[in-house]
C-alpha distance (Angstrom), angle and dihedral (degrees) to the residues before:
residue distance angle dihedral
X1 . . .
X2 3.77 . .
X3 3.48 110.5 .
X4 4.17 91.6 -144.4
X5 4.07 86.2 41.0
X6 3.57 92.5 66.3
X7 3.16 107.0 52.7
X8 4.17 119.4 93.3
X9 3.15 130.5 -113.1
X10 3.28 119.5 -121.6
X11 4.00 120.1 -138.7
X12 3.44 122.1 -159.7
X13 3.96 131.9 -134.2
X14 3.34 94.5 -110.4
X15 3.97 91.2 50.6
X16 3.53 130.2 96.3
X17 4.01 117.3 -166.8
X18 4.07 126.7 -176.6
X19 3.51 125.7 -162.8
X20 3.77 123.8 -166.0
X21 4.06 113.8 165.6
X22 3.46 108.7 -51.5
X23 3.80 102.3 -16.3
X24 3.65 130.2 85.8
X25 3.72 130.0 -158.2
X26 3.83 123.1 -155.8
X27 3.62 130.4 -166.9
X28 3.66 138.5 165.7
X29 3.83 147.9 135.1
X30 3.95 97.5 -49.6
X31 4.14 89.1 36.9
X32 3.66 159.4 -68.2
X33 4.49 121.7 -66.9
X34 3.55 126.5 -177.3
X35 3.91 119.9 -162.2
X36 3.61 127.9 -178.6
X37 3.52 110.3 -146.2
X38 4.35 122.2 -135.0
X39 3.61 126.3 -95.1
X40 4.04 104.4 -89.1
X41 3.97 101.1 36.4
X42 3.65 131.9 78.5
X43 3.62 141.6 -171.6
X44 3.76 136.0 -143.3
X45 3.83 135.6 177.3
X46 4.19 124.9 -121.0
X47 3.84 130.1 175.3
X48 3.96 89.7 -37.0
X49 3.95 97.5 -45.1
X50 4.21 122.0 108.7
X51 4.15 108.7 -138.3
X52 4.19 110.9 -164.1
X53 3.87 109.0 -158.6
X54 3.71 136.8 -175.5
X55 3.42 126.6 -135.4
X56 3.40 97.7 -154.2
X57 4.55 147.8 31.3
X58 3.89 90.8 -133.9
X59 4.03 110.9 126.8
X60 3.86 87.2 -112.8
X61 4.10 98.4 64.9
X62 3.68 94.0 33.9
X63 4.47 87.7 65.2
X64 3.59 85.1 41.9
X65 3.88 104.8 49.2
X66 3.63 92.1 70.3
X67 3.60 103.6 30.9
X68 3.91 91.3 60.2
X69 3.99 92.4 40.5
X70 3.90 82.2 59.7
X71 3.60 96.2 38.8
X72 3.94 89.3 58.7
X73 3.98 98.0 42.2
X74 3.98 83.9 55.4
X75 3.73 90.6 52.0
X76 4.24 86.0 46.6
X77 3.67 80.5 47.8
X78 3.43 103.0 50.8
X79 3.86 102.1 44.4
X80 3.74 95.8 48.7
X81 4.08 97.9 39.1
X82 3.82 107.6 -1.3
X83 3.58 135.8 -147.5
X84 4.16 131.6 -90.2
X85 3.45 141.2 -179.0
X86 3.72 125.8 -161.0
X87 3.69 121.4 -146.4
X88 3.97 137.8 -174.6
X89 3.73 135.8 -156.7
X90 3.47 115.1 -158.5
X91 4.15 128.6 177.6
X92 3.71 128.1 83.3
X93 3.96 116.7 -59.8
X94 3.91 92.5 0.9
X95 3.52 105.0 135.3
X96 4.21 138.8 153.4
X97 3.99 131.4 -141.5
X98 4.02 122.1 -176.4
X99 3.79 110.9 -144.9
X100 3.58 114.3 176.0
X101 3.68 108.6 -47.1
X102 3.82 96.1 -23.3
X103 3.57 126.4 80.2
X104 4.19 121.6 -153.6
X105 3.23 124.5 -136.2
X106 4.15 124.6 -167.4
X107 4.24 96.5 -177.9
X108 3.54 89.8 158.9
X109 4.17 104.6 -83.0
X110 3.68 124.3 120.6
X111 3.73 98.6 -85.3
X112 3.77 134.6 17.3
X113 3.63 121.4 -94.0
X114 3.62 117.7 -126.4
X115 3.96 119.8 -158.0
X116 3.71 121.9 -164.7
X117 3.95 98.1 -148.8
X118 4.41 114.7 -161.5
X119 3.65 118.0 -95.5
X120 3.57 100.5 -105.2
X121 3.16 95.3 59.7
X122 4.06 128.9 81.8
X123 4.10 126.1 -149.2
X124 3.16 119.7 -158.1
X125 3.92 130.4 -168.2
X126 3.94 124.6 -157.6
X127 4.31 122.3 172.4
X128 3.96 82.3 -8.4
X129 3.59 86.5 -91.7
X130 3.87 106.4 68.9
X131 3.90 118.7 71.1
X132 3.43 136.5 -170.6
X133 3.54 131.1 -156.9
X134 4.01 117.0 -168.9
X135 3.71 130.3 162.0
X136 3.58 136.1 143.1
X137 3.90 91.4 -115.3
X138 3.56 110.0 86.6
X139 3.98 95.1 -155.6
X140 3.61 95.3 38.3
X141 4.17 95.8 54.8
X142 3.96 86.3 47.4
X143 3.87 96.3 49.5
X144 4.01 91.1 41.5
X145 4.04 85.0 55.8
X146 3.53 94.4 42.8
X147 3.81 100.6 52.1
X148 4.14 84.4 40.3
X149 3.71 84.3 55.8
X150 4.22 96.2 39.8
X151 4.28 86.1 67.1
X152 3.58 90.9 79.2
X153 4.13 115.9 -9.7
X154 4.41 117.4 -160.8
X155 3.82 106.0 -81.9
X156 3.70 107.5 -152.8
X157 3.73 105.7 -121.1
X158 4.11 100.6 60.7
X159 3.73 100.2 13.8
X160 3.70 83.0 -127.3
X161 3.88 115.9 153.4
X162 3.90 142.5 49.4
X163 3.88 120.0 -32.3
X164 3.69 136.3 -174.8
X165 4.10 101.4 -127.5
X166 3.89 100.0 -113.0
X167 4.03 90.7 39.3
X168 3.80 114.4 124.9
X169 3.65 113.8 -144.0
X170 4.10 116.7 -155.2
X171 4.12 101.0 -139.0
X172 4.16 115.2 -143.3
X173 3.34 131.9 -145.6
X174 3.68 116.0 -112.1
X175 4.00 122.0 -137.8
X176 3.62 126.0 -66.7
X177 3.64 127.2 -125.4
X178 3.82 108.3 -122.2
């Protein structure tokens, strides 16, 4: 057995789940997910806890078991709590603005890039510089951040470009004259 797959899941008060076959349907304060679970696992509901099983020892449900137990406590997760990610821009006249569902960015190209972001998930702009990406989709609020951060990633000599807020970035040395 997995060791990850057999743990419950615990659900919340403020939580309401639904289980019909092999799907499972999530919603909470911060939204509603549906996942459909893989061929070979199942789910079930007991006094307020989600149990994923496998029906079988083949190599295929044993990757699965704990992927989909994990899968579903990040949906739990994100409807009750949600997920964010902070970002930075740094570099002189880089800057962000949210307007409607599109967020601007001027990072120093020709034209300003404007990115479309899902509708579950919510941008926010502070200082022009500081962004915030939250959602109650746990892969959608990390691929939103990522392709925010893609326009124009830290090069190493300035520091100049779009960072995620607890990202590290390993300065070079430029050339020497001589």
């Amino acid at each position: 057995m997995s060791r990850l797959g057999k743990k419950p899941v615990v659900v919340p008060d403020k939580v309401k789940v639904q289980i019909s076959g092999n799907s499972i349907s999530v919603e909470g304060p911060k939204g509603k997910l549906d996942y459909e679970l893989p061929n070979k696992t199942q789910v079930e509901l007991k006094d307020n806890e989600i149990l994923i099983s496998r029906s079988g020892d083949d190599k295929e449900a044993k990757e699965r078991h704990g992927l989909c137990r994990a899968l579903v406590q990040n949906m739990v997760t994100g409807v009750s709590e949600g997920f964010s990610r902070k970002l930075e821009i740094h570099g002189v006249g880089f800057k962000a603005a949210v307007k409607d569902k599109v967020i601007d960015l001027n990072l120093g190209y020709s034209h300003t890039i404007n990115y479309a972001f899902p509708e579950s998930v919510e941008v926010k702009v502070e200082d022009q510089t500081k962004i915030t990406v939250e959602g109650p989709d746990r892969q959608k609020v990390g691929q939103v951040a990522a392709d925010i951060r893609s326009f124009y990633p830290v090069e190493p000599y300035k520091g100049k470009g779009v960072r995620y807020a607890d990202e590290r970035v390993v300065r070079k040395e430029g050339k020497k004259a001589g």
